[in-house]
Backbone as numpy.savetxt, mean C-alpha at the origin, in Angstrom:
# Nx Ny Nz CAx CAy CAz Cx Cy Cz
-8.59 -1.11 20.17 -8.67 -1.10 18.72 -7.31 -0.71 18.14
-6.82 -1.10 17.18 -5.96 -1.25 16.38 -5.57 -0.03 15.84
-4.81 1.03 16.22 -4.30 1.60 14.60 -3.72 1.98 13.58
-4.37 2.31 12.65 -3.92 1.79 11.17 -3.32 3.21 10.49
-2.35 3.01 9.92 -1.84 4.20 9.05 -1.95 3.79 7.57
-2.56 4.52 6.55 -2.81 4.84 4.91 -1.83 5.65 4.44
-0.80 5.04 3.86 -0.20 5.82 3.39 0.56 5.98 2.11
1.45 6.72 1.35 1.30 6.10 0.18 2.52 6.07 -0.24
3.76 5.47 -1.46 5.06 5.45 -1.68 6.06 6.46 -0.98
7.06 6.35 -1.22 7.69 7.36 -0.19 7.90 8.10 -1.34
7.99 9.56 -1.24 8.26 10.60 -1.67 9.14 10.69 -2.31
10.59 10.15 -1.74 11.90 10.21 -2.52 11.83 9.39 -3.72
10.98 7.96 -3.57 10.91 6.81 -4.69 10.39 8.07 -6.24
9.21 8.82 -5.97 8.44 9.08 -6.95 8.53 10.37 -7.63
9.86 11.06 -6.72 10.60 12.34 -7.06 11.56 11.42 -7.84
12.38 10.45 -7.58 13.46 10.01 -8.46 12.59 9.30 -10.04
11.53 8.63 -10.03 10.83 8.57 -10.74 10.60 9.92 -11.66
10.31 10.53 -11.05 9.82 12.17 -12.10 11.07 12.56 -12.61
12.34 12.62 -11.53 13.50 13.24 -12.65 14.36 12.32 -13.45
14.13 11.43 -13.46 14.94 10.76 -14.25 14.12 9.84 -15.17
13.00 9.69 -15.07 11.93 9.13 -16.08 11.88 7.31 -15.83
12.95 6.59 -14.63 12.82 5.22 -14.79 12.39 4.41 -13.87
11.86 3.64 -13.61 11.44 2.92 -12.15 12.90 2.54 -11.65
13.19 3.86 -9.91 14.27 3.33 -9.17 14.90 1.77 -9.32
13.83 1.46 -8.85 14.12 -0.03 -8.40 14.25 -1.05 -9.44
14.23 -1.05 -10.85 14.44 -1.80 -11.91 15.29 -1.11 -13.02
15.23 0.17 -13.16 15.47 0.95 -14.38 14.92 0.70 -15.39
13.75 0.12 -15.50 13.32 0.42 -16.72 12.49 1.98 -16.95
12.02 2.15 -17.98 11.76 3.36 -18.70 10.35 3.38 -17.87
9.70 4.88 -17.36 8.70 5.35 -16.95 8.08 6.02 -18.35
6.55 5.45 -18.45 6.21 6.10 -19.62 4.92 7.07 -18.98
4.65 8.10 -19.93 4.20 9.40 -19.05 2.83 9.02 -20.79
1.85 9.63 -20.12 0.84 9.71 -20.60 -0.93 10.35 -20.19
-1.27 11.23 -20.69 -2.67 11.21 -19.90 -3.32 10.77 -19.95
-3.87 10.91 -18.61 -5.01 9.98 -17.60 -5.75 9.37 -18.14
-6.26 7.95 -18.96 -7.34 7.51 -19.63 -8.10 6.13 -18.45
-7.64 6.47 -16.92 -8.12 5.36 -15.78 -7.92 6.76 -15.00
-8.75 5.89 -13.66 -8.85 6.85 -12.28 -7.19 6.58 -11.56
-6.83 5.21 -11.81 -5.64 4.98 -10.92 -6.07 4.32 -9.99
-5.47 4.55 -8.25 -5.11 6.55 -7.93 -3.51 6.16 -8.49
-3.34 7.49 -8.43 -1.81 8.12 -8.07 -1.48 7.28 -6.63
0.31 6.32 -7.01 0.31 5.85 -5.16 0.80 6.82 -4.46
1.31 7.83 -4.84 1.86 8.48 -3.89 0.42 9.39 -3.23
0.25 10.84 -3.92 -1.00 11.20 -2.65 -2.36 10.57 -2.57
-2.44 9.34 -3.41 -3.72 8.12 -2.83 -4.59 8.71 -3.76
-4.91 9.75 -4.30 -6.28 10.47 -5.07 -6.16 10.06 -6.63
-7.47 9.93 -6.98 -7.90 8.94 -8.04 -7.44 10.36 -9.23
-7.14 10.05 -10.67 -6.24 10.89 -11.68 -8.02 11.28 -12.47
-7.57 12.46 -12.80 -8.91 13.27 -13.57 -8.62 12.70 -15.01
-9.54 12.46 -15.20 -9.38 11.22 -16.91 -9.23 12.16 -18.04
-8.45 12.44 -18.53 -8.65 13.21 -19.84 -7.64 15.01 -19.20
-7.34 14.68 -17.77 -6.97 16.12 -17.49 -5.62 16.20 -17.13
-5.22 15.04 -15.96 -4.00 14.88 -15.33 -2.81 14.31 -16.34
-1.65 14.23 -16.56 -0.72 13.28 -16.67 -0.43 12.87 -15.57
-0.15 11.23 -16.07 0.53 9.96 -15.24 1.86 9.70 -15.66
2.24 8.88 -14.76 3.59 8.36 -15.29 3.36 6.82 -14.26
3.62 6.07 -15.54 3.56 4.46 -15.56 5.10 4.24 -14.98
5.18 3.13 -13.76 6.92 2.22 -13.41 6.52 1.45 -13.39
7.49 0.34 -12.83 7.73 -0.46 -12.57 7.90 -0.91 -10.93
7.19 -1.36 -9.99 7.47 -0.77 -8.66 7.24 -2.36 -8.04
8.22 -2.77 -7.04 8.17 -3.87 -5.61 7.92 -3.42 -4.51
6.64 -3.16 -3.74 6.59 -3.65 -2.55 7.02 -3.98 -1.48
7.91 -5.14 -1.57 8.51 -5.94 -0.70 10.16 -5.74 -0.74
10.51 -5.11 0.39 12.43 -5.30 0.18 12.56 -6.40 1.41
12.36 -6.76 1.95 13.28 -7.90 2.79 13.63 -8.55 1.93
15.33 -9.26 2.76 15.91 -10.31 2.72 15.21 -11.43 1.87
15.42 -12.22 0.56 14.73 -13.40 0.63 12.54 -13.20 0.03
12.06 -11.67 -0.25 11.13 -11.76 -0.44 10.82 -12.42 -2.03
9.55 -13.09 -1.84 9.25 -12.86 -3.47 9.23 -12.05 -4.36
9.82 -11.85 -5.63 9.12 -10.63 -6.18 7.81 -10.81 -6.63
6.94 -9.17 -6.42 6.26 -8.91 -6.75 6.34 -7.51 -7.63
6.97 -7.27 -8.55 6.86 -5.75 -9.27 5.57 -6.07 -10.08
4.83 -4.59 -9.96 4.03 -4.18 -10.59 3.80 -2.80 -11.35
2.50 -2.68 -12.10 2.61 -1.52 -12.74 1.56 -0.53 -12.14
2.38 0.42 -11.33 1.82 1.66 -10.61 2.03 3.21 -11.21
1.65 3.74 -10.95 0.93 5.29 -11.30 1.58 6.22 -10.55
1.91 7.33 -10.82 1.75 8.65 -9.64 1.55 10.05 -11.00
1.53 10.95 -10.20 1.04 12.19 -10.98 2.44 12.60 -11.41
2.31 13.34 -12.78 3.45 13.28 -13.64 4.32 14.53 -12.90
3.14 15.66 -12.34 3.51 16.62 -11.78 3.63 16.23 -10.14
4.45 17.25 -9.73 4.05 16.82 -7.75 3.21 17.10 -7.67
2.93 16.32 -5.98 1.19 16.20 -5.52 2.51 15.85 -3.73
0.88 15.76 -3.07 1.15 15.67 -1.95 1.60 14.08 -0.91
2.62 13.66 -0.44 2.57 12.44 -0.12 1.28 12.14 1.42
0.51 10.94 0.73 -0.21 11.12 1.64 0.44 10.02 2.88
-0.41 10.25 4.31 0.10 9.22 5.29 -0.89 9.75 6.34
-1.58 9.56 6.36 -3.25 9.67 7.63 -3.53 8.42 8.50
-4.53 8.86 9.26 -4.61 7.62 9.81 -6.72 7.09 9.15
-7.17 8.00 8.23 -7.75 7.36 7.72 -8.28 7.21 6.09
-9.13 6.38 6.04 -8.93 5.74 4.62 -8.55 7.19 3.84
-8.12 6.90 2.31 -7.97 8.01 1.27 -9.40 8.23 1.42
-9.87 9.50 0.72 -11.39 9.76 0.77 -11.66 9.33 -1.04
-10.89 9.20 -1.76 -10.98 8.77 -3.05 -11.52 7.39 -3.26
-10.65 6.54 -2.66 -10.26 5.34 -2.08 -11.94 4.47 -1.98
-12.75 5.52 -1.22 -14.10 4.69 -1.32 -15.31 4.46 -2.15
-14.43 5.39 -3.36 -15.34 5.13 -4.51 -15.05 3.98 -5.39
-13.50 3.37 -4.80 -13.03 2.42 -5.50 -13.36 1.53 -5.33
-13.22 -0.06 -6.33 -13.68 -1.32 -6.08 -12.02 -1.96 -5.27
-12.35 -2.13 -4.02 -10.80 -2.40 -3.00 -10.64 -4.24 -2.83
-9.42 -4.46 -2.93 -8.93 -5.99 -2.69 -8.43 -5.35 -1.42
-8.58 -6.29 0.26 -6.84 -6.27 1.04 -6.47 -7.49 0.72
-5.09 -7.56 0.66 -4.31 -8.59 0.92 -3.81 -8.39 2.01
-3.29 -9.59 2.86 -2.48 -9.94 3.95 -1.36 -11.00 3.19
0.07 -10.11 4.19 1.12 -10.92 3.59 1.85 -11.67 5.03
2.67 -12.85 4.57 3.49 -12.90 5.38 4.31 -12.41 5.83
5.49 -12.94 5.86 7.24 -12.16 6.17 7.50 -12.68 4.23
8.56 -12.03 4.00 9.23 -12.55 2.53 7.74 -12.26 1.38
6.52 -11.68 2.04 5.85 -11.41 0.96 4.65 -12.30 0.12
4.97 -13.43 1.16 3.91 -14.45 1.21 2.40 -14.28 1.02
1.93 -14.04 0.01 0.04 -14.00 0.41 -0.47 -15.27 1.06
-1.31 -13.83 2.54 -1.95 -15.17 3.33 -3.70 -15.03 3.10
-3.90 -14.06 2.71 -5.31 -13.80 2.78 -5.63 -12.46 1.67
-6.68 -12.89 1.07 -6.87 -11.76 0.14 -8.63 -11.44 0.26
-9.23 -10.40 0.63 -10.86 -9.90 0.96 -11.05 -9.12 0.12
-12.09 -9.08 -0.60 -12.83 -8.07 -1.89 -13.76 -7.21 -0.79
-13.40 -6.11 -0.85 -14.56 -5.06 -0.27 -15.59 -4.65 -1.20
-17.01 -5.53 -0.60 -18.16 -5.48 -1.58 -19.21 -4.81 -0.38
-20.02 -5.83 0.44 -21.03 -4.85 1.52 -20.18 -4.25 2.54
-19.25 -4.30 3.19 -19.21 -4.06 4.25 -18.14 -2.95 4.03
-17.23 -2.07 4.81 -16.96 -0.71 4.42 -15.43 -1.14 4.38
-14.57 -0.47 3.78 -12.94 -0.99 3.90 -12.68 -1.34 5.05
-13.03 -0.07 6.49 -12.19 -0.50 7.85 -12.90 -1.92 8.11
-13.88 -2.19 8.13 -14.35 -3.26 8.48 -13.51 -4.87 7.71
-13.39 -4.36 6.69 -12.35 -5.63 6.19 -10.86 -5.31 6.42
-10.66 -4.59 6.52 -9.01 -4.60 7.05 -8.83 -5.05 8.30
-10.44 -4.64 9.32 -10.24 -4.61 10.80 -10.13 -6.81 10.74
-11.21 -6.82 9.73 -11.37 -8.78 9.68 -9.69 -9.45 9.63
-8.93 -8.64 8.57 -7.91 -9.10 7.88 -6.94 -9.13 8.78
-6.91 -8.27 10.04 -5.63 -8.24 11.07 -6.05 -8.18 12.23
-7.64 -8.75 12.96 -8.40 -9.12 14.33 -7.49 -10.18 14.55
-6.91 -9.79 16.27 -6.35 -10.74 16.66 -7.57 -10.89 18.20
-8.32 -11.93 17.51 -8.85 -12.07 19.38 -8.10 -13.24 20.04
-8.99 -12.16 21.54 -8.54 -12.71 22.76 -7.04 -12.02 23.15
-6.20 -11.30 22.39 -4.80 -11.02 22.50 -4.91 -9.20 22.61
-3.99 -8.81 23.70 -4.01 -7.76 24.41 -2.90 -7.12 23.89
-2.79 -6.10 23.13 -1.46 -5.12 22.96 -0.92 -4.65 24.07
-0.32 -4.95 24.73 0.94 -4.13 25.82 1.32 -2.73 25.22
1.69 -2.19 26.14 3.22 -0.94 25.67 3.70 -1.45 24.57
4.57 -2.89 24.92 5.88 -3.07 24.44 5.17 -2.96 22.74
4.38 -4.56 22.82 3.48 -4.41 21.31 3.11 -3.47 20.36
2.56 -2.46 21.08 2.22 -1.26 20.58 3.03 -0.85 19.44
4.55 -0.70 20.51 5.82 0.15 19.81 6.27 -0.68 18.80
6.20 -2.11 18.86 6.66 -3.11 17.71 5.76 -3.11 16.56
4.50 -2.81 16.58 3.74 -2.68 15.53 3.74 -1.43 14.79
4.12 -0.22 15.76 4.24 1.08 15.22 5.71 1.17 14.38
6.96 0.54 14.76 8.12 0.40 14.05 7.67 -0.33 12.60
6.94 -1.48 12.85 6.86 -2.27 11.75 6.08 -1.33 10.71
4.47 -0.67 10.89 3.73 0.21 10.37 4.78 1.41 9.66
5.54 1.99 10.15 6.44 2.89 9.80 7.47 2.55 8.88
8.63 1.22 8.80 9.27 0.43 8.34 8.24 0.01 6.74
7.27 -0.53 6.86 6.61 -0.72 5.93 6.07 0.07 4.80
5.88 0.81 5.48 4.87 2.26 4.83 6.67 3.18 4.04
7.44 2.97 4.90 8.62 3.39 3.71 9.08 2.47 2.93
8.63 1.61 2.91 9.38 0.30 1.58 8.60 0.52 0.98
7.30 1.47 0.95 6.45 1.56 -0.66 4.54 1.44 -0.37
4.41 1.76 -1.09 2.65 2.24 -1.46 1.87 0.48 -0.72
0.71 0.84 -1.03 -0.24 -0.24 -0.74 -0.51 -0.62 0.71
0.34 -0.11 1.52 0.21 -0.10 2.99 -1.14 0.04 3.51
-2.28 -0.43 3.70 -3.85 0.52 4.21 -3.55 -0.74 5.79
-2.92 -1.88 6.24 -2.39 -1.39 7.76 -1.66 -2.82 8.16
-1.38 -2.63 9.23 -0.28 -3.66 9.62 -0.75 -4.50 10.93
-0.66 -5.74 11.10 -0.80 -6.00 12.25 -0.27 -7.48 12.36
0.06 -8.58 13.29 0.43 -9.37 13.59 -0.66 -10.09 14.11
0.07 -11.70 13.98 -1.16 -12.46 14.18 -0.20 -13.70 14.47
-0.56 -14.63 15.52 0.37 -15.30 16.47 -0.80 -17.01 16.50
-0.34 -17.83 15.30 -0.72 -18.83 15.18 -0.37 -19.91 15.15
-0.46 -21.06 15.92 0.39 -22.40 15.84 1.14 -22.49 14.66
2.67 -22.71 14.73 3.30 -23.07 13.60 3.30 -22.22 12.49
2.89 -21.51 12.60 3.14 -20.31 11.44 3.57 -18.83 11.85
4.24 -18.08 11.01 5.15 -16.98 11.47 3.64 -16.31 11.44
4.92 -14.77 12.03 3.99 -13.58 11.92 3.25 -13.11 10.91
1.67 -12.56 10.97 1.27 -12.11 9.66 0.98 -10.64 9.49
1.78 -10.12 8.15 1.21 -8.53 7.80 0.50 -8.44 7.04
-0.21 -7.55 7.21 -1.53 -7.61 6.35 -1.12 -6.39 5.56
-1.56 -6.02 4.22 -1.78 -4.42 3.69 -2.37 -4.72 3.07
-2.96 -3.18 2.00 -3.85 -3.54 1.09 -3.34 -2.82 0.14
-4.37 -3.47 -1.29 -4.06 -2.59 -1.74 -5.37 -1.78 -2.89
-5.55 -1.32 -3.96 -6.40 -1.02 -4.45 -6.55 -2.34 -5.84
-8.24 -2.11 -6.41 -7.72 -2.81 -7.58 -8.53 -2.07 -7.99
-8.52 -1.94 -9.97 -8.97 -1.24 -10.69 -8.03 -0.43 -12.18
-8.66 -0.20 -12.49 -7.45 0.12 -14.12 -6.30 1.36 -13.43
């Protein structure tokens, strides 16, 4: 079995966010406001107390390779520090939420996108990156754990990584991410 690391923006992204008020990666203006959605917060994954917490709204990409699409979007973290999360299972917030995964290519490609409705998140993440018939080695292992690690520091939405080895088409990463206000 596969495993998966949850984890959430890197720490440094959402500390430079808090002191300087702008999304790193674009500069535009971070706007701070309280909580009137659950979120979560990407950095420690936990859903924002409505009416109690301040947020702070960026501007945030996903994807840094070479050549990716952009994708910036509009993400959350707590106005104050909180804890960066990185476990190896789901957020416990996380399952009160209504969850999309996506699976990406290389460059950011969507290859597959699953709505978690009956069946439980691991179970659709496990669908989204099952490679049968194919045996992880040592070597594999360590290439998926670099990539898992590599990933999970380019930014939030990470819920897991895995490769998938199909005629004529590159490698596939899968992550997820949340959906909801």
């Amino acid at each position: 079995m596969t495993a998966f690391r949850y984890t959430g923006i890197p720490a440094a992204l959402a500390d430079e966010v808090r002191r300087t008020q702008r999304s790193p990666q674009y500069g535009h203006p971070a706007h701070r406001e309280l909580a009137h959605g659950y979120g979560p917060c990407r950095l420690c994954l936990r859903t924002f107390a409505v009416g109690e917490e301040d947020r702070l709204l960026f501007t945030y990409q996903p994807f840094s390779e070479t050549g990716s699409l952009p994708a910036p979007g509009p993400v959350f973290i707590h106005a104050e520090p909180c804890e960066h999360f990185s476990e190896s299972t789901l957020p416990p917030d996380f399952r009160e939420l209504p969850l999309v995964i996506e699976g990406f290519r290389t460059r950011g490609v969507l290859a597959i996108q699953a709505r978690v409705k009956d069946e439980t998140p691991e179970t659709v993440v496990a669908r989204c990156t099952h490679l049968r018939g194919v045996r992880f080695d040592a070597r594999e292992r360590r290439r998926l754990a670099v990539a898992v690690a590599r990933l999970a520091g380019d930014g939030g939405r990470v819920l897991a990584v895995a490769t998938r080895r199909l005629p004529g088409l590159p490698a596939t990463k899968c992550r997820g991410i949340y959906g909801g206000p």
